[in-house]
C-alpha positions as CSV (number, residue, x, y, z in Angstrom):
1,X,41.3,52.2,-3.9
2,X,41.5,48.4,-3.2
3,X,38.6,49.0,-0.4
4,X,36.8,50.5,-3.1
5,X,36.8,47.9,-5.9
6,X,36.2,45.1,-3.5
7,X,33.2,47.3,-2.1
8,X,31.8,47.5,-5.9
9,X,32.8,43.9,-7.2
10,X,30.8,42.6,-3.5
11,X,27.8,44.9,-4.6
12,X,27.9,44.1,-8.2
13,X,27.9,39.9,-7.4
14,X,24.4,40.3,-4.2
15,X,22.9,42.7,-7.7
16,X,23.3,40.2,-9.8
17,X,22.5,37.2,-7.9
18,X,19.1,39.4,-7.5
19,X,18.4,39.9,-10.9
20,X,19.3,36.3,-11.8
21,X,17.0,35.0,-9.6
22,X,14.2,37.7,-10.4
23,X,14.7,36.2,-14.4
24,X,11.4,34.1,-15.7
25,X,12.2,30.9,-16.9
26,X,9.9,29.1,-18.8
27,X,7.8,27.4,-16.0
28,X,8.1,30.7,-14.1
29,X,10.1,31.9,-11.2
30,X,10.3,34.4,-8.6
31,X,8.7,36.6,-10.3
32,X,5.0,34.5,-10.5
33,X,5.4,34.4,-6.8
34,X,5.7,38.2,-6.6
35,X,2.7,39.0,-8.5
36,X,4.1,38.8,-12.2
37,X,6.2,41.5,-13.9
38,X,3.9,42.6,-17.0
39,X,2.7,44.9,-14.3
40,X,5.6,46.7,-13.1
41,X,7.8,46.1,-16.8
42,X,4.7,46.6,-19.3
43,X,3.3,44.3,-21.3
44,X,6.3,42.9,-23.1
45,X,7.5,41.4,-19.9
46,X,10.8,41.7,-17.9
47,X,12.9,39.7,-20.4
48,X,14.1,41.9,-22.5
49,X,15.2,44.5,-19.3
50,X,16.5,42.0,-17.2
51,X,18.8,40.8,-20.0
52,X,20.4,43.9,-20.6
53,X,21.1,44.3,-16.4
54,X,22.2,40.9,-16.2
55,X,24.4,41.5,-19.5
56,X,25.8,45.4,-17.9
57,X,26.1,43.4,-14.0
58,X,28.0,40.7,-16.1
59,X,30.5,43.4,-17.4
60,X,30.9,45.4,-14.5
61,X,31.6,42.0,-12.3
62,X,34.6,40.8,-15.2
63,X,36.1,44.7,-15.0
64,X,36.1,45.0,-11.3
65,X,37.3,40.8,-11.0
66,X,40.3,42.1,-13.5
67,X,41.3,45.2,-11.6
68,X,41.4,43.4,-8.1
69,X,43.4,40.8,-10.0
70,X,45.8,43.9,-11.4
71,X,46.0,45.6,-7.9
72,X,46.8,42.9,-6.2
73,X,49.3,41.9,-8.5
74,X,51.1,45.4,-8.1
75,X,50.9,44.8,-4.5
76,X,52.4,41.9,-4.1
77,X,55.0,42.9,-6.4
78,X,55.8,46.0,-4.2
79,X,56.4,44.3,-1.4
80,X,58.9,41.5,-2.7
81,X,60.9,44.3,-4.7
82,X,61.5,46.4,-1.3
83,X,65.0,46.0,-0.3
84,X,65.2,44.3,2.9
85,X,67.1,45.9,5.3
86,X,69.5,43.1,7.2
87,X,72.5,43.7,9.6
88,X,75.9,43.1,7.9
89,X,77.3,40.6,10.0
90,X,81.1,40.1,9.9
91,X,82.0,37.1,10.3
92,X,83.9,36.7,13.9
93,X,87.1,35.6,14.2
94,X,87.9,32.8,16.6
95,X,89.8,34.7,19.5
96,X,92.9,32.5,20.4
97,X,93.8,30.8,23.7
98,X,96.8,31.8,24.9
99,X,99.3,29.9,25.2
100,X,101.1,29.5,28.4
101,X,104.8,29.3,27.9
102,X,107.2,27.5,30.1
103,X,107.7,23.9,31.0
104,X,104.7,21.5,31.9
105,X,103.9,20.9,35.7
């Protein structure tokens, strides 16, 4: 699933990079290179169309930016609430010298 939605949010940002850069702005753009678009978009231009992609890109890329932001939230959480499995150690008691017993040398 994360795969997924970082497969679609990567798709969604190159599309809209695209139809950013395909926008007219008032001195022209990539679009007057390209031959104009009251050919392909009738006569009324591309404005009005590339507004409402840009505006639908803009939506899809803040819905798939908030679900990687909530899966990878959960998955970090996951992994710090696993228990973490560590050998009990007992604490080792010193093992005493013996003694010897009887005089000195």
């Amino acid at each position: 699933m994360y795969g997924l939605i970082i497969f679609l949010h990567i798709l969604v940002c190159v599309i809209l990079v695209v139809v950013v850069l395909f926008q007219q702005p008032q001195k022209g753009g990539v679009t007057t290179v390209l031959g104009g678009s009251e050919s392909i978009f009738g006569g009324g231009g591309a404005a009005p169309l590339m507004a409402k992609i840009t505006s639908v890109l803009a939506a899809l890329f803040m819905i798939t930016s908030i679900s990687l932001v909530l899966i990878s939230a959960k998955r970090v959480a996951s992994r710090t609430r696993a228990p973490v499995q560590t050998e009990t150690q007992t604490p080792e008691t010193p093992q005493e010298t013996p003694q010897s017993e009887g005089g000195g040398p």
